[in-house]
C-alpha positions as CSV (number, residue, x, y, z in Angstrom):
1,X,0.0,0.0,0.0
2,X,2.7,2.4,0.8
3,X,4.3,1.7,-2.8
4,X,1.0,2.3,-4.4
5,X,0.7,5.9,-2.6
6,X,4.2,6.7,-3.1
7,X,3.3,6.1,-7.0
8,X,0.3,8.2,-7.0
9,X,1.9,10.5,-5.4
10,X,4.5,10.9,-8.2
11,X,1.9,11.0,-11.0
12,X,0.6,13.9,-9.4
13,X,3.2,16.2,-9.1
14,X,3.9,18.2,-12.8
15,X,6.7,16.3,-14.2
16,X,9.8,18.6,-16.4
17,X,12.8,17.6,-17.4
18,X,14.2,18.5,-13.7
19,X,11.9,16.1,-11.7
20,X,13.5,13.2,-9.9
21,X,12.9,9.9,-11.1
22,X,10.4,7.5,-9.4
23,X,12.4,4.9,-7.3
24,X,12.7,2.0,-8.7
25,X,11.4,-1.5,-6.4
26,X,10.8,-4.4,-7.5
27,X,7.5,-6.2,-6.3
28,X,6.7,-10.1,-6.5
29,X,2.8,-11.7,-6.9
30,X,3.9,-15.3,-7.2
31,X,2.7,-17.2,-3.9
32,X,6.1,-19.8,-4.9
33,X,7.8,-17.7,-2.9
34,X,6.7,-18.9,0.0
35,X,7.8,-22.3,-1.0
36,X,11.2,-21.0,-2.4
37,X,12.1,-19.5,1.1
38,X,10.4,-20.7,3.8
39,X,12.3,-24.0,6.1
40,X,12.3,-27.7,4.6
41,X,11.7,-28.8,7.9
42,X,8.0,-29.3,8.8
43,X,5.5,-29.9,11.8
44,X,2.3,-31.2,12.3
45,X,-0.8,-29.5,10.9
46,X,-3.9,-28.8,12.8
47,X,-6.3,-32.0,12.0
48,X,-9.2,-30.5,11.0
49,X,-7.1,-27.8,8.5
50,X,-5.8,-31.1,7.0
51,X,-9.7,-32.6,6.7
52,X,-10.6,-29.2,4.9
53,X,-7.2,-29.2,2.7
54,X,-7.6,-33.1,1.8
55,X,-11.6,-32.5,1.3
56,X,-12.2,-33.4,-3.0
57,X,-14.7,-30.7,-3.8
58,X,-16.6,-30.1,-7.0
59,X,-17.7,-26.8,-5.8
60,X,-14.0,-26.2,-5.3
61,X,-12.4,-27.2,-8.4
62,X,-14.9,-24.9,-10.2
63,X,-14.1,-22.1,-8.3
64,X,-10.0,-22.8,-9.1
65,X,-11.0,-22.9,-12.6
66,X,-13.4,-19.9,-13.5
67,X,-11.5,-16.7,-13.7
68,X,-10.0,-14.8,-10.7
69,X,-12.9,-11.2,-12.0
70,X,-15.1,-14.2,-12.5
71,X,-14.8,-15.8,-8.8
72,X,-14.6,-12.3,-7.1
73,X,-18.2,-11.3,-8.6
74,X,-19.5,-14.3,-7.8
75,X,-17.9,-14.0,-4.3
76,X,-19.2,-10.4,-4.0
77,X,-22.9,-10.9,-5.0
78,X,-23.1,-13.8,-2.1
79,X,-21.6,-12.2,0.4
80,X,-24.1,-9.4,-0.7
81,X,-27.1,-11.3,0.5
82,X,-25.4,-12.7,3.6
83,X,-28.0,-11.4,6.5
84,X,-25.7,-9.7,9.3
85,X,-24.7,-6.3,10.0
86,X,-21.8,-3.9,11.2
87,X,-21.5,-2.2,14.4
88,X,-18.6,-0.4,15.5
89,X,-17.0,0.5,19.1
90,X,-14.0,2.3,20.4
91,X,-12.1,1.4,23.3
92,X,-9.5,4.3,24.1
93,X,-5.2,3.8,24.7
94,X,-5.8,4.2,28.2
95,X,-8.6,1.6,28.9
96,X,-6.9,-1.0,26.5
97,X,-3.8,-0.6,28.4
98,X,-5.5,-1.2,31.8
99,X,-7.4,-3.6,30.6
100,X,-3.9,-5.7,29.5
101,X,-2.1,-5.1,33.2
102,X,-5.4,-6.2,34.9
103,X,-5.5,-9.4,33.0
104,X,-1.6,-9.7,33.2
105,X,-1.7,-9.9,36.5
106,X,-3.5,-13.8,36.2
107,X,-0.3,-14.6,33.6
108,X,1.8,-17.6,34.8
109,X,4.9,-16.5,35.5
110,X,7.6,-15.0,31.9
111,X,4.5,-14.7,30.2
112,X,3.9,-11.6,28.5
113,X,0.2,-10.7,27.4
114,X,-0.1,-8.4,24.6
115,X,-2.3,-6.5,23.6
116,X,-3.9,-8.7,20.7
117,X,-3.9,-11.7,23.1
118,X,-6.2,-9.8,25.7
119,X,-9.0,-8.3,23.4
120,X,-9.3,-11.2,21.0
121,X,-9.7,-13.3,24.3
122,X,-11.9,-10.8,25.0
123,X,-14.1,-10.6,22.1
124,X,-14.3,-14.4,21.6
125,X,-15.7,-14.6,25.2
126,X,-18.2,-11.7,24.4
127,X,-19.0,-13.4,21.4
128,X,-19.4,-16.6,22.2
129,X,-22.5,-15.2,24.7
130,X,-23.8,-13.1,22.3
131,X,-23.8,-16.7,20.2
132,X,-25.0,-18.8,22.7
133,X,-28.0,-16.5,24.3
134,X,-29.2,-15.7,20.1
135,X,-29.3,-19.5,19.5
136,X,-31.2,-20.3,22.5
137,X,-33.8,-17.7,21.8
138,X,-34.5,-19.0,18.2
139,X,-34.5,-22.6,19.4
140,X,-37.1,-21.3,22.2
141,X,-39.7,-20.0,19.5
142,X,-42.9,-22.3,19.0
143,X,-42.0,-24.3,16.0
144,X,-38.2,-25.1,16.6
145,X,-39.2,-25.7,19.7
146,X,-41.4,-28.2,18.6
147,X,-38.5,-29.2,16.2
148,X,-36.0,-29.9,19.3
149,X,-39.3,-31.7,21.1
150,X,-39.5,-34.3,18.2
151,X,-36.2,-35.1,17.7
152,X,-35.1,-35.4,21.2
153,X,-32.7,-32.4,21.0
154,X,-31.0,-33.2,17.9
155,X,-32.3,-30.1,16.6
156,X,-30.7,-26.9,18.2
157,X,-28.1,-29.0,20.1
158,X,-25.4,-26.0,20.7
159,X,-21.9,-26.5,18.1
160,X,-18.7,-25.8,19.3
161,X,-17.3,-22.5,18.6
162,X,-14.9,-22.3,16.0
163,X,-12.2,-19.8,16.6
164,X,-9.7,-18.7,13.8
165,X,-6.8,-16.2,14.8
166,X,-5.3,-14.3,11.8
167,X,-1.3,-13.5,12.3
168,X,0.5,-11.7,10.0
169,X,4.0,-13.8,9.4
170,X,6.3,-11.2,7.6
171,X,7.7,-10.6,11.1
172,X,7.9,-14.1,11.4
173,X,9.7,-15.9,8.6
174,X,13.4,-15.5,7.6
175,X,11.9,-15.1,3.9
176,X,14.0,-12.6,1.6
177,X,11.8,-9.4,0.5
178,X,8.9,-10.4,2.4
179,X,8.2,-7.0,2.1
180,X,8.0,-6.7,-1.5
181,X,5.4,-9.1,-1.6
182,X,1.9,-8.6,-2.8
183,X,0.4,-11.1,-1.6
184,X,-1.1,-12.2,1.8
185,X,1.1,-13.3,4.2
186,X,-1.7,-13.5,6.6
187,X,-2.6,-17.1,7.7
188,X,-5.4,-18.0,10.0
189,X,-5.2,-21.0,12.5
190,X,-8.5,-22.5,14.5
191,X,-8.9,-23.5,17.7
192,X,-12.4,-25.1,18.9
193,X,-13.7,-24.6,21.8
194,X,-16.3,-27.0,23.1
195,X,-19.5,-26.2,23.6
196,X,-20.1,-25.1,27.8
197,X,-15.9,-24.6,28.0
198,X,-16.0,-20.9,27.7
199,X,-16.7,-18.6,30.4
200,X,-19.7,-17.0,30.6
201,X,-18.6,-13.6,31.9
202,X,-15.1,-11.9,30.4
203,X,-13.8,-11.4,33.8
204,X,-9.5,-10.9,34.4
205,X,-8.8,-14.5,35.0
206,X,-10.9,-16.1,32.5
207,X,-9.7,-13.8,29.7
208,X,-5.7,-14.1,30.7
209,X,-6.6,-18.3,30.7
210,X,-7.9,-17.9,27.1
211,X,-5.4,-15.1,26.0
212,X,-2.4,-17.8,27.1
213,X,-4.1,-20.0,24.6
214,X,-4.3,-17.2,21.8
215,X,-0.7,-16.6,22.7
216,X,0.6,-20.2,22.2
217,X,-1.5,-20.5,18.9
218,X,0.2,-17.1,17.9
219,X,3.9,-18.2,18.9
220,X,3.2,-22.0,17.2
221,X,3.1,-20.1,13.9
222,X,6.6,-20.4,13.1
223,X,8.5,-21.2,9.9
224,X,8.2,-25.3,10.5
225,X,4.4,-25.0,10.4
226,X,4.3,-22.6,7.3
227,X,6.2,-24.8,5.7
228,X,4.1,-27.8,6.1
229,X,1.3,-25.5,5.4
230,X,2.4,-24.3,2.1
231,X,3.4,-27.7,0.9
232,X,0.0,-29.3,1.3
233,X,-1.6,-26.0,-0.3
234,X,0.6,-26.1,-2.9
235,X,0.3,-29.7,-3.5
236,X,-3.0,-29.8,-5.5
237,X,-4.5,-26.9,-7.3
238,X,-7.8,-27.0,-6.1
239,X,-6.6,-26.6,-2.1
240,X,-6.7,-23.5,-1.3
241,X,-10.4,-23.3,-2.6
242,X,-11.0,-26.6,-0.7
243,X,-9.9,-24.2,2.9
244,X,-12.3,-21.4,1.9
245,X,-15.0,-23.5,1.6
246,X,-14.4,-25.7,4.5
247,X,-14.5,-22.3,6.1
248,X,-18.1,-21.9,4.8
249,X,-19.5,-24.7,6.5
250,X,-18.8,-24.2,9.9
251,X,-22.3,-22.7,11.1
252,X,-20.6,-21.7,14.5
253,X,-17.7,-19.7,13.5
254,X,-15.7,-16.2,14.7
255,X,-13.2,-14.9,12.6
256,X,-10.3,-11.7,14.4
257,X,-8.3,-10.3,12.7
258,X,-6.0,-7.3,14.2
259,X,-5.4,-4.8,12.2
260,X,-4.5,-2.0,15.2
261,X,-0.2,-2.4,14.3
262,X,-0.6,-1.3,10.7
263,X,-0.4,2.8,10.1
264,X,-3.6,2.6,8.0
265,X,-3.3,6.7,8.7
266,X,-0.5,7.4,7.5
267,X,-0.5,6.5,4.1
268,X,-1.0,9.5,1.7
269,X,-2.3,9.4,-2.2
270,X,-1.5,12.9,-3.0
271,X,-4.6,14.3,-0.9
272,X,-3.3,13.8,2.4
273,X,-3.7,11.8,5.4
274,X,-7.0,9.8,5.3
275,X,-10.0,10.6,7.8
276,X,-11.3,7.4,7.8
277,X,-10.1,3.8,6.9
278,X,-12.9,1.1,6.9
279,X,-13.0,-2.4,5.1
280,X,-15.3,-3.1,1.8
281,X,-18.7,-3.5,2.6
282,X,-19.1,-6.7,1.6
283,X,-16.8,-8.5,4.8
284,X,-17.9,-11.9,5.9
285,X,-20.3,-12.6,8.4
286,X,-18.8,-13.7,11.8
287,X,-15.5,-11.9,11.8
288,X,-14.2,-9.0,13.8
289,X,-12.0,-6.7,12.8
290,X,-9.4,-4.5,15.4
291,X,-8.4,-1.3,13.4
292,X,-6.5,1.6,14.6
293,X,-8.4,4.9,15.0
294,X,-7.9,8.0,13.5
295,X,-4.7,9.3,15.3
296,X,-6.5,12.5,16.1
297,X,-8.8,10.3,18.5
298,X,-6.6,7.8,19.2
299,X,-7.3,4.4,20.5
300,X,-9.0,1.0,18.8
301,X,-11.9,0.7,16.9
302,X,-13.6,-2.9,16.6
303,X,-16.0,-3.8,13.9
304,X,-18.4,-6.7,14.3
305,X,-19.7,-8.4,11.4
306,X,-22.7,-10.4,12.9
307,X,-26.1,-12.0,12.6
308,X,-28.2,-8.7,13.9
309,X,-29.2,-10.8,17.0
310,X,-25.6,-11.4,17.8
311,X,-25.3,-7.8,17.7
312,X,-28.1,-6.8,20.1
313,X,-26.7,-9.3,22.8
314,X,-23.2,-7.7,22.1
315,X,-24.8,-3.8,22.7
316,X,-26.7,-5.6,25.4
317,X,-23.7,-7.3,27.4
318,X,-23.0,-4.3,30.3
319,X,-19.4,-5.4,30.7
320,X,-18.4,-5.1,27.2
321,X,-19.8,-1.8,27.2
322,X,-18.1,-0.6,30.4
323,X,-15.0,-1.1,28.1
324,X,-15.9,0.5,24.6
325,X,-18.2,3.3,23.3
326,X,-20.3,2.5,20.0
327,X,-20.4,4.8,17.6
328,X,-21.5,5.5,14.1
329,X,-19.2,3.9,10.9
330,X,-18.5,7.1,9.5
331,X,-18.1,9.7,12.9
């Protein structure tokens, strides 16, 4: 992003015979490299990534073979009629930060917390009540009630929560001009929490015991497992389609993705300084996004793409909003 604006940046400015040269870099789009850099030596994957990866899928090797403008308007016009909806909330430096030391104080001794590992344990808890109070309601109407009734619970028996934890591995991986790529080098990795395991109120203790899991997830992401993971994605065309739609089918999912390290604000096209950063639109349902906030405010903001349901449980829950003020999308 920072090349692109130091392009458009260029083309704006009136160019004579005495303007400087744009810099010259040289940017790669070929996910080999991965492969070409990252360690020979491998670990074990997560069993159910390897279920999803080893999956044979029609659905999937369609969606290798149509068109990447082909896929991404077909991808667009479904997530267009997914039904769930934004809301946004900002938790300030200061709150985050005592928020961390609270919870830090439950952290086995040498263990660090940081911030990503206390409000993603956070907003999994939160989440996972917003998830569990919306279900019960729908399964307590008349006829899924009767549903439940008839089969003897097999209908609206609760699913265990599927958590996926998005890290960012350029800081990670010994790869050369990591950098330079244009690709993601974000990679997600779940953990499943069963069904009645979570706590049912994000208090200190309960969030540092899940943000020592989150942390362990986190620091398992080293070059042994990418490597494993880019051989088996590499190893049949159709794979990486295979993971997307594996992702589809879990019904009790929660997708974070922390954004809050990246200097979204600071990146200027030749207008200056943007006032607001937000993602497209059209994000998936079930995921959570940490984003920075404008610099002149400071702070997070968190954006919850939910089921509305899940949303007015999340408004609803008084501890979450002791911690962060919602606000409008475009304040």
């Amino acid at each position: 992003m920072n090349r692109w604006a130091e392009i458009s940046r260029w083309l704006q400015k009136p160019q004579d015979a005495d303007s400087a040269p744009l810099t010259e870099s040289k940017l790669f789009f070929n996910r080999d490299i991965h492969a070409g850099y990252l360690s020979s030596q491998t670990t074990a994957l997560d069993p159910s990534l390897v279920k999803d990866l080893s999956s044979r899928s029609s659905l999937a090797r369609w969606l290798t073979w149509i068109s990447p403008e082909t896929r991404g308007r077909l991808f667009k016009a479904v997530l267009g009629t997914s039904n769930h909806t934004c809301c946004f909330f900002h938790i300030s430096s200061e709150t985050m930060e005592t928020l961390r030391s609270s919870v830090q104080a439950y952290a086995p001794e040498g263990v660090r917390y940081s911030i990503n590992d206390v409000i993603t344990a956070y907003i999994v808890i939160v989440v996972a009540q917003a998830k569990e109070k919306a279900a019960a309601d729908w399964w307590s109407k008349p006829v899924p009630s009767i549903l439940s009734t008839i089969s003897g619970g097999a209908f609206g028996k609760p699913s265990d929560l599927v958590g996926i934890v998005y890290v960012n591995i350029r800081p990670r991986v010994s790869v050369e001009n990591a950098d330079k790529y244009l690709g993601t080098m974000s990679f997600g990795k779940g953990i499943v929490f069963p069904q009645g395991t979570l706590p049912k109120s994000p208090n200190n203790e309960a969030v540092s015991t899940l943000a020592l899991q989150i942390r362990k997830i986190i620091s398992s992401m080293d070059e042994q497992y990418l490597g494993q993971y880019v051989h088996l994605v590499n190893s049949h065309p159709d794979n990486y389609m295979r993971q997307t739609i594996g992702l589809f089918k879990q019904r009790n999912k929660l997708m974070v993705s922390n954004h809050s390290r990246f200097e979204h604000y600071s990146v200027d096209f030749g207008a200056g300084a943007p006032t607001l950063v937000r993602h497209t639109p059209h994000a998936f349902s079930d995921l959570v996004y940490v984003m920075p906030a404008n610099p002149t405010r400071g702070g997070y903001e968190v954006e919850f793409n939910m089921a509305p349901d899940v949303v007015i449980n999340i408004i609803c829950n008084n501890k979450w909003m002791k911690l962060a003020d919602k606000f409008d999308s475009y304040l």
